[in-house]
C-alpha positions in Angstrom: 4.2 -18.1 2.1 3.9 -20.7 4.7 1.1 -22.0 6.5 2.7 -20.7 10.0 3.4 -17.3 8.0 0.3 -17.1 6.8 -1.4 -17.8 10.2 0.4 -14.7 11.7 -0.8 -12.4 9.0 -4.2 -13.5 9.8 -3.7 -12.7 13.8 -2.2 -9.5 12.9 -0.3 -9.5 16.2 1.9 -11.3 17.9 2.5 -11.3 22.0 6.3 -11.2 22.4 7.1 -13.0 25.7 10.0 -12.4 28.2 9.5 -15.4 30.7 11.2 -16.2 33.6 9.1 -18.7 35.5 8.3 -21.7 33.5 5.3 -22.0 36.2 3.9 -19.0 33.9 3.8 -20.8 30.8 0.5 -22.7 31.2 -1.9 -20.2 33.1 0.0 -17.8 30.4 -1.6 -19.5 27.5 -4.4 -19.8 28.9 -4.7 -16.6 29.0 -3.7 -15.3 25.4 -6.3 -18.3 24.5 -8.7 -16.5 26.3 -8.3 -13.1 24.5 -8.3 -15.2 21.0 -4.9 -14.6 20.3 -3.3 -18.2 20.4 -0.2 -16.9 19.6 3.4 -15.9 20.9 6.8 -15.5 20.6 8.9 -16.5 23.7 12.5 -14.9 23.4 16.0 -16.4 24.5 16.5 -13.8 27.3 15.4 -16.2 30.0 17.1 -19.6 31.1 13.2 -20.5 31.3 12.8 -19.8 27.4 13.2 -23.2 26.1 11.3 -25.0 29.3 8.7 -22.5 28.9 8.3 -23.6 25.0 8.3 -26.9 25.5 5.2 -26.8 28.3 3.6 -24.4 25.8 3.5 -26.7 22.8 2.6 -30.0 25.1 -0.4 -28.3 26.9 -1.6 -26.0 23.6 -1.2 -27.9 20.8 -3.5 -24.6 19.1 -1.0 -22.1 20.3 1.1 -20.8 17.3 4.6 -20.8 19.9 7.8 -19.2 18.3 10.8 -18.3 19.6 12.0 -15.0 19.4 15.5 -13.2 20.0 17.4 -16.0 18.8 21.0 -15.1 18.2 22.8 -18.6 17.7 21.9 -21.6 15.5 22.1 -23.6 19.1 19.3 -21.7 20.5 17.1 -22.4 17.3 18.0 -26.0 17.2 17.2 -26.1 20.9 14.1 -23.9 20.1 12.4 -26.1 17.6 13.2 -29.0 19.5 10.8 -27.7 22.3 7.9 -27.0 20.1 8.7 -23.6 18.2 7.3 -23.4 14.9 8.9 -20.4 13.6 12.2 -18.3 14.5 12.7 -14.7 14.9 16.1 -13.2 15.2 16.8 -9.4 15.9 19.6 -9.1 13.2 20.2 -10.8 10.1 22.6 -13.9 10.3 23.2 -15.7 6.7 24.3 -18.9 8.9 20.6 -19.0 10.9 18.7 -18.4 7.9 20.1 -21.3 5.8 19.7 -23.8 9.0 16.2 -22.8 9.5 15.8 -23.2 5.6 17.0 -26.3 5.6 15.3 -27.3 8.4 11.4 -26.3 6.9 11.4 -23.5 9.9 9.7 -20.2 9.3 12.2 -17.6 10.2 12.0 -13.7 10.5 15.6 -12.2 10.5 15.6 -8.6 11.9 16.1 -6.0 9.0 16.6 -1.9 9.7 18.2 -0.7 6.2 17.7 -1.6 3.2 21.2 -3.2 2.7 19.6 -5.6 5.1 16.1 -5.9 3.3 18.4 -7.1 0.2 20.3 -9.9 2.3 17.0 -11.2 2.6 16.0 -11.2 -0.6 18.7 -13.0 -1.8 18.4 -15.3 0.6 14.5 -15.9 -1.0 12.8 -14.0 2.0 9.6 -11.8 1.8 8.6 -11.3 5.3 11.2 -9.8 7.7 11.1 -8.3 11.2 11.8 -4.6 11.0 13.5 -3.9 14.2 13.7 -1.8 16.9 10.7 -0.2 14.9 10.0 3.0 16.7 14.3 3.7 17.2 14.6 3.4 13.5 12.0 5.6 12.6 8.3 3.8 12.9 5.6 4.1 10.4 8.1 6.6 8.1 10.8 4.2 7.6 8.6 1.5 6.9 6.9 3.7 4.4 10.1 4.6 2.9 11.8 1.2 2.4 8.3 -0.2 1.2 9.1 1.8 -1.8 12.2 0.3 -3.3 10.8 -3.1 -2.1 7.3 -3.5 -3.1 7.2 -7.4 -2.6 8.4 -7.5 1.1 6.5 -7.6 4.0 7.2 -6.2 7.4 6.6 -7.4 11.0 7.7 -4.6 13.1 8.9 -4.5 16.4 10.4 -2.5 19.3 8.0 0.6 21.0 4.7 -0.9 19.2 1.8 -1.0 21.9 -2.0 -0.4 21.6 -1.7 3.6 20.8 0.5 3.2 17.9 -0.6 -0.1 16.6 -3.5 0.5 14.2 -1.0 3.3 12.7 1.4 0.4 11.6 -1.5 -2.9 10.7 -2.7 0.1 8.3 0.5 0.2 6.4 -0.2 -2.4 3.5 3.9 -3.9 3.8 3.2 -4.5 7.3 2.1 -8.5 7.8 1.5 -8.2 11.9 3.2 -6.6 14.9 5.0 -8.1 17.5 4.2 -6.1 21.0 5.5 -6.6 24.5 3.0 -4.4 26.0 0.3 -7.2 26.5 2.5 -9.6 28.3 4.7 -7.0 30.1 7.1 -9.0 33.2 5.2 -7.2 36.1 2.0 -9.0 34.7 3.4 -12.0 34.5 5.1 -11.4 38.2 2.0 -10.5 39.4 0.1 -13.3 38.1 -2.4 -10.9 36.2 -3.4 -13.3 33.5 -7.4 -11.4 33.5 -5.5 -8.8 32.4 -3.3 -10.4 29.9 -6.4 -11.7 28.2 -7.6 -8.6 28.5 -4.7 -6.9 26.4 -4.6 -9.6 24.0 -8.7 -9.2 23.5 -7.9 -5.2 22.6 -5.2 -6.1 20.3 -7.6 -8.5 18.1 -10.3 -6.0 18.2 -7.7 -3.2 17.0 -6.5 -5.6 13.7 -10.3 -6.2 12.9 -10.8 -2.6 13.2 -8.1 -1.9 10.9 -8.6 -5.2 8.7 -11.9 -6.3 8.5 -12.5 -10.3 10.3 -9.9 -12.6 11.0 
């Protein structure tokens, strides 16, 4: 497992980031800072993705920034160019895998069956995105392919937010959650970075609940 890998097992969660603004990006980190969870994944939906990256990484050189909802190996390149240190896709593309293997760049290809889970493998992953989590079937699912697959770990995604989290970081396959619940786009609109920190503060205490310090 890699160091960045590693690092986001230990945070538990990870704020995933729809930005449209790259004036966000600073008071944004900030703010996750603030709720000691120096972590995020911005996602390609924005024109302000890869600007909003690239501020990230110059102003928090602590902030574990990755790039999320990456579809084409252009938008990864472009990605890690601005700072990203890992790269999450919602599907499984062979073609983005091997670049960001080649390249040294974490990445976490999204997985739903277990026809996908076995791409991954042979491809030498063990950590995989499960997504959209609660559409494919939440904690059960996740239970259910852990069986076949003993040695892969999950990060799920899609419908996770502070109700249902603790019922997913207790799942022993599941390495962290990624959430868009603590950074929602009318907080970020709104400039409500206090209550950013805020949501990004609950979310820690919920994995130390559920996993002891870290």
């Amino acid at each position: 497992m890699t160091e960045v890998l590693s690092e986001l097992g230990r945070f538990g969660v990870v704020p995933v980031v729809k930005i449209d603004r790259v004036a966000d990006a600073a008071p944004l980190g900030k703010a996750l800072i603030a709720g000691e969870l120096p972590c995020a994944e911005i996602t390609f939906r924005t024109a302000a993705a890869e600007e909003a990256i690239r501020s990230l990484a110059s102003a928090f050189p602590e902030l574990l920034l990755g790039a999320g909802t990456v579809l084409t190996l252009e938008q990864a390149k472009k990605a890690v160019a601005a700072g990203a240190r890992f790269i999450v896709s919602p599907g499984f593309s062979p073609a983005l895998v091997d670049w960001c293997q080649s390249s040294g760049v974490p990445v976490l290809p999204g997985v739903a069956t277990p026809t996908d889970v076995m791409m991954a493998l042979e491809k030498g992953l063990s950590i995989v995105k499960f997504f959209p989590a609660e559409a494919f079937g939440g904690v059960a699912t996740l239970k259910a392919l852990s069986a076949p697959f003993g040695g892969v770990r999950f990060v799920p995604t899609g419908g996770i937010n502070a109700r249902n989290l603790a019922d997913y970081l207790i799942l022993p396959s599941v390495h962290a959650c990624g959430g868009s619940w603590m950074v929602e786009g009318k907080l970020l609109a709104g400039g409500q970075f206090d209550e950013i920190t805020l949501l990004a503060a609950e979310a820690r205490a919920i994995v130390r609940q559920v996993r002891g310090a870290g």
